[in-house]
BADOLUM-272034 format. One record per residue (C-alpha): residue number from 1; x, z, y; residue in one letter. Coordinates in pm, whole numbers. Layout:
N
gupa num=NUM xx=X zz=Z yy=Y residu=a
...
//
This chain:
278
gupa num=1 xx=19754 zz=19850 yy=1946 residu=x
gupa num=2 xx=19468 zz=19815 yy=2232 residu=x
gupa num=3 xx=19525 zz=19875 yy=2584 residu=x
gupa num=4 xx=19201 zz=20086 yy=2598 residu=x
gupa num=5 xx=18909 zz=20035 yy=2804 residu=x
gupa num=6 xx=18920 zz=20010 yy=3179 residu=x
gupa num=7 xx=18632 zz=20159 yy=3404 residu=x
gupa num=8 xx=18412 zz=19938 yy=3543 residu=x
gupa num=9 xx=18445 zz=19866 yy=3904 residu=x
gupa num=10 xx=18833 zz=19917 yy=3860 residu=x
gupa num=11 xx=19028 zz=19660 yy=4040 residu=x
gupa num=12 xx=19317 zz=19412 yy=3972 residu=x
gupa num=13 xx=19372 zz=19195 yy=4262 residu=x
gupa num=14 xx=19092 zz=19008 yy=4392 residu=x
gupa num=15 xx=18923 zz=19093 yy=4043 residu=x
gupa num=16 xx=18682 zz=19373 yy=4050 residu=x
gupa num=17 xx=18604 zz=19509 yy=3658 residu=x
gupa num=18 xx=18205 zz=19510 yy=3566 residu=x
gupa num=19 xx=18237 zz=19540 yy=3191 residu=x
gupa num=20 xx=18438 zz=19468 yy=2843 residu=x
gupa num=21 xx=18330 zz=19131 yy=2658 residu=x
gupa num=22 xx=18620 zz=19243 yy=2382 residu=x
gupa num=23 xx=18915 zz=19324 yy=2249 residu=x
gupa num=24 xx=19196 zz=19149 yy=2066 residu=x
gupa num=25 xx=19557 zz=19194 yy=1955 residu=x
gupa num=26 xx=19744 zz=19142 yy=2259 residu=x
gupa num=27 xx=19488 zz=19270 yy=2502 residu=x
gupa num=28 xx=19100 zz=19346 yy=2628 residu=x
gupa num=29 xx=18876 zz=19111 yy=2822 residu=x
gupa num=30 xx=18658 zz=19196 yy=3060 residu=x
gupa num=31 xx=18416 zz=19015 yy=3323 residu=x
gupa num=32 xx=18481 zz=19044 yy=3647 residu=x
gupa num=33 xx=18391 zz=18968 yy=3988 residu=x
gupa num=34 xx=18624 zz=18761 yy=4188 residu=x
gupa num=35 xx=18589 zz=18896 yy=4513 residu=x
gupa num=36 xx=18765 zz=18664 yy=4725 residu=x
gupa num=37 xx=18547 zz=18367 yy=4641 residu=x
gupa num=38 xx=18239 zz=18542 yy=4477 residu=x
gupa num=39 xx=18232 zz=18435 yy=4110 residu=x
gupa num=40 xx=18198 zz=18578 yy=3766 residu=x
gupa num=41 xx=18560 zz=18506 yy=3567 residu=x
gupa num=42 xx=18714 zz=18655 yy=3228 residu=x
gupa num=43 xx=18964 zz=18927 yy=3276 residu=x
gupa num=44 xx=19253 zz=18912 yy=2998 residu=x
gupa num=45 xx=19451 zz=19228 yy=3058 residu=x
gupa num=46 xx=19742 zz=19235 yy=2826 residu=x
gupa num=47 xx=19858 zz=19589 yy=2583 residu=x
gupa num=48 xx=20024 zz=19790 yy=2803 residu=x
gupa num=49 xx=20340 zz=19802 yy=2623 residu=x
gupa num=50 xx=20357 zz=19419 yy=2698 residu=x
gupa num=51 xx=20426 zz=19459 yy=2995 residu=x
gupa num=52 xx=20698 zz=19738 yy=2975 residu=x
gupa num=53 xx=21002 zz=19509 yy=2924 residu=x
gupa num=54 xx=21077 zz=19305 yy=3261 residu=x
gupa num=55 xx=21202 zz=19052 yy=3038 residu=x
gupa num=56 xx=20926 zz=18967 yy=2853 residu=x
gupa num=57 xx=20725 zz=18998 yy=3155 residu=x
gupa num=58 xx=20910 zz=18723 yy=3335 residu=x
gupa num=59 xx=20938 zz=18517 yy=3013 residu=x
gupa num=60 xx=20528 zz=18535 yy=2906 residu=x
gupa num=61 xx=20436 zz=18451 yy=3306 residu=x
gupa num=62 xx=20695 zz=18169 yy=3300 residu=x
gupa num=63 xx=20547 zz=17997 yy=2953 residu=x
gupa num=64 xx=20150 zz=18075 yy=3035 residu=x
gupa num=65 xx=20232 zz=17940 yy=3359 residu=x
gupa num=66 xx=20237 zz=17613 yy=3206 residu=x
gupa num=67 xx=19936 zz=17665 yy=3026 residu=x
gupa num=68 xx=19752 zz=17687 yy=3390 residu=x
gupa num=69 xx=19867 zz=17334 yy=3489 residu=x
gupa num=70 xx=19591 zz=17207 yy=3152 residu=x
gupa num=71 xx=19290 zz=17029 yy=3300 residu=x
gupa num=72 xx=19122 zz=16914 yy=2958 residu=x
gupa num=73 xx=18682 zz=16941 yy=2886 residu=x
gupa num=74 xx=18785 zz=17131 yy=2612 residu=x
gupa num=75 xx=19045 zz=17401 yy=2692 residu=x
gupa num=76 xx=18930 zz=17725 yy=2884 residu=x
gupa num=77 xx=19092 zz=17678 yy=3249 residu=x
gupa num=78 xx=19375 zz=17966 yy=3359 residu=x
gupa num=79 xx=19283 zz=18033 yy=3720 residu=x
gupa num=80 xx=19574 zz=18296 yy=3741 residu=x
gupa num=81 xx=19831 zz=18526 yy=3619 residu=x
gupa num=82 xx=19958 zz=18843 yy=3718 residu=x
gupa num=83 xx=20076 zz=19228 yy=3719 residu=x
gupa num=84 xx=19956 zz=19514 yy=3879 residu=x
gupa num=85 xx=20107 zz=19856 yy=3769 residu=x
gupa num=86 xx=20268 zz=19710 yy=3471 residu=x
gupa num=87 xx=20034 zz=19553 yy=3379 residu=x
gupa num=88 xx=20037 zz=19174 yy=3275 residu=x
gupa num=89 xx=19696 zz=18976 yy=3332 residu=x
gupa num=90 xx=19516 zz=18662 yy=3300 residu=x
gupa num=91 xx=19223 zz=18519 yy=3539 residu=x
gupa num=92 xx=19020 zz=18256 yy=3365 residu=x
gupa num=93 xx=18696 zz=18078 yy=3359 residu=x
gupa num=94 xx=18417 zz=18257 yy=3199 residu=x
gupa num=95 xx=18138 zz=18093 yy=2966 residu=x
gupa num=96 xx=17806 zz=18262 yy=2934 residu=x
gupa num=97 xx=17795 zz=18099 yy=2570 residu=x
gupa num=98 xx=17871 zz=18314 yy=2227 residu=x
gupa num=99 xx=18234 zz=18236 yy=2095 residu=x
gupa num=100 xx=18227 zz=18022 yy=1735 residu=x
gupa num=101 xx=18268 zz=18371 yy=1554 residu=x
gupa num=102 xx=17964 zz=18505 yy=1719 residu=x
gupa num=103 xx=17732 zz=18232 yy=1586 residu=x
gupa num=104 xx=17886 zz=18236 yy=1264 residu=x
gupa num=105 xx=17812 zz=18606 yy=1234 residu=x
gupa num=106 xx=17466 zz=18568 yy=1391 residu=x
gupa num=107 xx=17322 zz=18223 yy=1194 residu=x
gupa num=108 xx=17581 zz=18196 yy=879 residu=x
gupa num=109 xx=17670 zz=17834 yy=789 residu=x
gupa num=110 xx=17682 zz=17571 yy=1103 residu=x
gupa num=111 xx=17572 zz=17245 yy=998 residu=x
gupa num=112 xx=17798 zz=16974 yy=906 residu=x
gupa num=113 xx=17743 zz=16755 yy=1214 residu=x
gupa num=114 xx=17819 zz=17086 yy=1449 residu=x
gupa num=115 xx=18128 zz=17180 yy=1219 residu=x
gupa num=116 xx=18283 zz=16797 yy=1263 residu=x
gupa num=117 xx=18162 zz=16812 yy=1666 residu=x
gupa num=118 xx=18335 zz=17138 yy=1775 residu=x
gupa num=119 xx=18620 zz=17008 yy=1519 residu=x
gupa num=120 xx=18691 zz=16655 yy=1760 residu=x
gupa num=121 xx=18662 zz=16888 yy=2075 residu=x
gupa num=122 xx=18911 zz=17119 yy=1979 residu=x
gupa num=123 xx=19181 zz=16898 yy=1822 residu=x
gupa num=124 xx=19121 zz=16677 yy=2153 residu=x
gupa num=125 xx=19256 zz=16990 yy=2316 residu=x
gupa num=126 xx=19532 zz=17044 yy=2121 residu=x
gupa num=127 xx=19659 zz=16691 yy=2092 residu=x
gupa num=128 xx=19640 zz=16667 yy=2553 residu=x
gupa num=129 xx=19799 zz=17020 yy=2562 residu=x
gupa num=130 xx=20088 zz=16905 yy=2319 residu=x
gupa num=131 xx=20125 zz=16592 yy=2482 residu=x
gupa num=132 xx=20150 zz=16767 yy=2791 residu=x
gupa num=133 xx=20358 zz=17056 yy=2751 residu=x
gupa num=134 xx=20459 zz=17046 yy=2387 residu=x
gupa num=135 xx=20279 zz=17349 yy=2303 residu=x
gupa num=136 xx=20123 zz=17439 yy=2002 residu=x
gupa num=137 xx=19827 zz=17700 yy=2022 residu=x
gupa num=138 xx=19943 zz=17912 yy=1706 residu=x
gupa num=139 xx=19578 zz=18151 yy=1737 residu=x
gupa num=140 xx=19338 zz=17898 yy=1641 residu=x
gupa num=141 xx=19023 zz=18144 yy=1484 residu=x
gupa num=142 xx=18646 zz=18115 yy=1572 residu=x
gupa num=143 xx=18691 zz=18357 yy=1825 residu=x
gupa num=144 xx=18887 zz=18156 yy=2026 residu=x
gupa num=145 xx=18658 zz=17875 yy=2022 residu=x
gupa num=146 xx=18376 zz=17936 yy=2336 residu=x
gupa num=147 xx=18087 zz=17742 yy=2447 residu=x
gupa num=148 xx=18055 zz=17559 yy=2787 residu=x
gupa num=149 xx=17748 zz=17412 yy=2930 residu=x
gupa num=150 xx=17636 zz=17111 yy=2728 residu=x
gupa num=151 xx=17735 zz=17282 yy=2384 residu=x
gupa num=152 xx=18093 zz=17163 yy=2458 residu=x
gupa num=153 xx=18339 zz=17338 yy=2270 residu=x
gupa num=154 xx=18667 zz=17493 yy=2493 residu=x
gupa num=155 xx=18998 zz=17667 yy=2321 residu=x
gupa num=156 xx=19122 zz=17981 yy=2476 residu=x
gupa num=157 xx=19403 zz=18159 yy=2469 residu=x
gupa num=158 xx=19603 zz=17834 yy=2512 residu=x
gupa num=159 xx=19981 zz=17943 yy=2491 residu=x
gupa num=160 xx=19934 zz=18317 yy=2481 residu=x
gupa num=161 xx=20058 zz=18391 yy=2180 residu=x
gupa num=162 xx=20318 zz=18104 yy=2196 residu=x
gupa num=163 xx=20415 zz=18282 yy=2495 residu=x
gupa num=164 xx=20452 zz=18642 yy=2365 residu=x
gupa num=165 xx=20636 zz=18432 yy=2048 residu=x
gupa num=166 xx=20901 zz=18310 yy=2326 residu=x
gupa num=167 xx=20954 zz=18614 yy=2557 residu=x
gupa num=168 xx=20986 zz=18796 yy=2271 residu=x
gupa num=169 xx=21259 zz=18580 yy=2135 residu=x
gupa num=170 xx=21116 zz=18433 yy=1872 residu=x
gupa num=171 xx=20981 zz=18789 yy=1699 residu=x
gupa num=172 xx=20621 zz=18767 yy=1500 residu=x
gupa num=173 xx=20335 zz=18957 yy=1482 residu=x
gupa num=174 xx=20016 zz=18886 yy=1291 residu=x
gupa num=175 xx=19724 zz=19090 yy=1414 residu=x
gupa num=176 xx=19370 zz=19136 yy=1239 residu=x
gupa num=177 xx=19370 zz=18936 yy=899 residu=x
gupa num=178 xx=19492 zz=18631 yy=885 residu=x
gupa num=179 xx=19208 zz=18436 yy=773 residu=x
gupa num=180 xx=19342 zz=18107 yy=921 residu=x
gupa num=181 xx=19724 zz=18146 yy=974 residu=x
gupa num=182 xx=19922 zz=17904 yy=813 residu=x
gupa num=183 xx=20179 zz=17941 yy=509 residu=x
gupa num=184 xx=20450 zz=17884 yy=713 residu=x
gupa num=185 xx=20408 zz=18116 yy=977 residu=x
gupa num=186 xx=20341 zz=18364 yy=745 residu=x
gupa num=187 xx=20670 zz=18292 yy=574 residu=x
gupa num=188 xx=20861 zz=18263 yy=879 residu=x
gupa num=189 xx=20928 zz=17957 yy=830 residu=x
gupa num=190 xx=20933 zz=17705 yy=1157 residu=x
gupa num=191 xx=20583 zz=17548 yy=1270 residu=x
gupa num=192 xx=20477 zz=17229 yy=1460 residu=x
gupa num=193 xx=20114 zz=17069 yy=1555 residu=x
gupa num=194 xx=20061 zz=17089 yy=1151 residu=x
gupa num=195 xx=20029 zz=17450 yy=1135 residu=x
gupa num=196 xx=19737 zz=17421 yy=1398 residu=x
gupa num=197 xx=19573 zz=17149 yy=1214 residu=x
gupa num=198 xx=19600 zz=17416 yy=911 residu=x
gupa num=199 xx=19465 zz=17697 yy=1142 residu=x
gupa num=200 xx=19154 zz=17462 yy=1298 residu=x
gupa num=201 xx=19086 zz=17294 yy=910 residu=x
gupa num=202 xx=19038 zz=17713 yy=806 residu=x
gupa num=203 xx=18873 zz=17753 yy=1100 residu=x
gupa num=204 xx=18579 zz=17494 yy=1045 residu=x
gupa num=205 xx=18569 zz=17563 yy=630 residu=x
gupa num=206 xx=18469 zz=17883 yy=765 residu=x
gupa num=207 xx=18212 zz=17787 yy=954 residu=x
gupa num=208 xx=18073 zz=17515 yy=706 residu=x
gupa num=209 xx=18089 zz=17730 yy=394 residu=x
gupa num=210 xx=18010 zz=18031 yy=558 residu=x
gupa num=211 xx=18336 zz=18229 yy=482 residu=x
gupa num=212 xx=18675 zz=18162 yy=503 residu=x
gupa num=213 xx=18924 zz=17990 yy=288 residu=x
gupa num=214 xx=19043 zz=18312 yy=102 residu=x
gupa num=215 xx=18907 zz=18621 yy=98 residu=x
gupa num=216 xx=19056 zz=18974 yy=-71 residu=x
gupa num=217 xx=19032 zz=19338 yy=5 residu=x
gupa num=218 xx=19339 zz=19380 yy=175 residu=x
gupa num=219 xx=19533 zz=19123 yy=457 residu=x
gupa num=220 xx=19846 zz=19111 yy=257 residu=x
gupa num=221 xx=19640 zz=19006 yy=-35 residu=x
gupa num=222 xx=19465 zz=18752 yy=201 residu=x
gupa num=223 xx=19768 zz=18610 yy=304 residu=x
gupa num=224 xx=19962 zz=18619 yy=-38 residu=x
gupa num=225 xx=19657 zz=18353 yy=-116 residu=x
gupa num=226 xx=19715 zz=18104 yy=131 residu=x
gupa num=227 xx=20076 zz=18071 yy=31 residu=x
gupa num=228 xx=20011 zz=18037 yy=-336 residu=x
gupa num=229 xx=19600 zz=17972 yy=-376 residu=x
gupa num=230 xx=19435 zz=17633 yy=-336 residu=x
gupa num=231 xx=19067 zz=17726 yy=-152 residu=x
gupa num=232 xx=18749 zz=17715 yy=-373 residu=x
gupa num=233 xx=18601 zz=17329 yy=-303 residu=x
gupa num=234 xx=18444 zz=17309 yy=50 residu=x
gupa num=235 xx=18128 zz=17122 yy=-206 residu=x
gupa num=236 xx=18082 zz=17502 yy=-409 residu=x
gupa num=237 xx=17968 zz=17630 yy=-123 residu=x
gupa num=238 xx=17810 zz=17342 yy=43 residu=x
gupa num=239 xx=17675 zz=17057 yy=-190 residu=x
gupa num=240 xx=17517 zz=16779 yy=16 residu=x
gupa num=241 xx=17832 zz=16783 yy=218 residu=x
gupa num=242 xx=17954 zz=16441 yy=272 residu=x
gupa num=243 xx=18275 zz=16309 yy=68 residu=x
gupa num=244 xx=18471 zz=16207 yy=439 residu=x
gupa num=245 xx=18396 zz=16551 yy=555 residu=x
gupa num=246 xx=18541 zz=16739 yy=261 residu=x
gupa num=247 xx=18822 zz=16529 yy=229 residu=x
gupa num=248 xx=18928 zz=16571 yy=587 residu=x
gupa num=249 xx=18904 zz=16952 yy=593 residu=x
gupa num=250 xx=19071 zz=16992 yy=233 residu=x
gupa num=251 xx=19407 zz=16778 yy=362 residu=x
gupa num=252 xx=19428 zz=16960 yy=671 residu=x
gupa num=253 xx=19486 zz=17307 yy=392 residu=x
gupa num=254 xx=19779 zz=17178 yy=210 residu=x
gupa num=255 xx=20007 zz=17427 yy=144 residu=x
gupa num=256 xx=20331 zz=17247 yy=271 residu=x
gupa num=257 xx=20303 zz=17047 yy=629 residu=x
gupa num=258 xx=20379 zz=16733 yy=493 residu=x
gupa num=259 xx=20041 zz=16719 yy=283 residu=x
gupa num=260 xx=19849 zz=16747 yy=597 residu=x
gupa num=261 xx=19783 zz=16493 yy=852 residu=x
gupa num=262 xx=20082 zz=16420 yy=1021 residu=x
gupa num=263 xx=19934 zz=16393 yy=1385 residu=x
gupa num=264 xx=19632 zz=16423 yy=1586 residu=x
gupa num=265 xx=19551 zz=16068 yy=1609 residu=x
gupa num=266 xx=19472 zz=16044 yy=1205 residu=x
gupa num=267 xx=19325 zz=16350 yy=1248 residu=x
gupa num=268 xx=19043 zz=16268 yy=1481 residu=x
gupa num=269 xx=19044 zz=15922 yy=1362 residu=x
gupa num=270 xx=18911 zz=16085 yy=1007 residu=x
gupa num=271 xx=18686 zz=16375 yy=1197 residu=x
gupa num=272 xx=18522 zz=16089 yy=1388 residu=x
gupa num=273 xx=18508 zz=15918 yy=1086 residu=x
gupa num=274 xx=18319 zz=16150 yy=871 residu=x
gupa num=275 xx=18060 zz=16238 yy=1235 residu=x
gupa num=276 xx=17961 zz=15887 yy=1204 residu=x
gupa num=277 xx=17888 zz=15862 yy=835 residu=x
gupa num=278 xx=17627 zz=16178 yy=887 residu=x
//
């Protein structure tokens, strides 16, 4: 469900509309004008049924609340949060930069060295915001990997769907196809830091071999596969890819948590690893 478009020039707060930059599962984006100190921001307003149960409403604001309080180089900043006529929404900093799934759908393959380079940035993030807060990101995709100035990769959506997860006491819901969910989460089975370093390993396969782990022609079939399939070898689709690099991406897909890298540290450790030996 979408919460359909919003006029242009509409106003939430402080935020005056000027147009959609897209739409997701739990809500549309839009940049806007924040007319109180004259800047461009991204609008997140959230489905409209979100924000129809005062529970979850007080539940989501509470746990993306915490999200706000992240000051990391590579995690999109949350200026604010709100509601205005039922209507749950999110103020945060806006890149000019294409997301991750824009330049894969634009130039195909990334090259290794940019692969392993937005692959440190983003598990940086994740290991300071679990540190933090004890969050894990549970919607890592290309789509939520932006661009900042300096080709610095930044996560978004930090805690959003960790949030709806928890106001909605602990229900699920899988939009799009799930390309880079985890096994676990798609057997409802409990998840930790691993299941992101499953969901960010899928991620940069993707943008290496220039599709995704598992394809099929329907989601179920897609995520059937990453419960039972092993991914075709990074090295099919990429051959001069080097041995550290492959090795690194291919643990973080095991199908049980315990075959993957058990923490961040290791994890970096081996992505910085495999940067240096390019």
């Amino acid at each position: 469900m979408q919460t359909g478009s919003i006029a242009p020039e509409t106003s939430f707060g402080n935020y005056q509309i000027e147009r959609e930059l897209g739409q997701g599962g739990m809500g549309t984006v839009y940049l806007a004008k924040d007319t109180g100190l004259n800047r461009k921001v991204a609008l997140k307003i959230l489905r409209a049924d979100l924000g129809e149960d005062p529970a979850f409403a007080r539940k989501f604001l509470e746990e993306v609340e915490v999200t706000a309080s992240l000051a990391h180089p590579n995690i999109i900043r949350v200026f604010t949060l709100g509601e205005q006529d039922g209507r749950l929404y999110l103020v945060m900093e806006h890149l000019d930069e294409p997301s991750l799934e824009h330049r894969m759908e634009k130039g195909g393959k990334l090259s290794e060295k940019d692969v392993l380079e937005v692959g440190l940035g983003i598990a940086s993030a994740l290991q300071f915001a679990h540190e933090e807060t004890g969050l894990i990101h549970r919607d890592i995709k290309p789509g939520n990997i932006l661009f900042g100035r300096g080709n610095i990769p930044k996560l978004a959506d930090f805690g959003l769907a960790a949030g709806a997860r928890s106001a909605l006491g602990q229900q699920d819901e899988i939009w799009g196809t799930p390309y880079y969910v985890s096994p676990e989460r798609l057997l409802r089975e409990p998840e930790d830091i691993r299941s992101d370093i499953y969901s960010l390993g899928a991620t940069l396969y993707h943008a290496m071999a220039g599709r995704p782990p598992f394809e099929a022609d329907t989601a179920e079939e897609v995520a059937r596969r990453h419960i039972s399939d092993r991914p075709p070898p990074l090295r099919s689709f990429c051959p001069n890819a080097h041995e550290q690099t492959v090795f690194t991406l291919d643990k973080c897909l095991g199908k049980k948590p315990e075959l993957r890298w058990a923490n961040y540290a290791e994890f970096i450790n081996q992505l910085a690893d495999a940067l240096r030996r390019i």
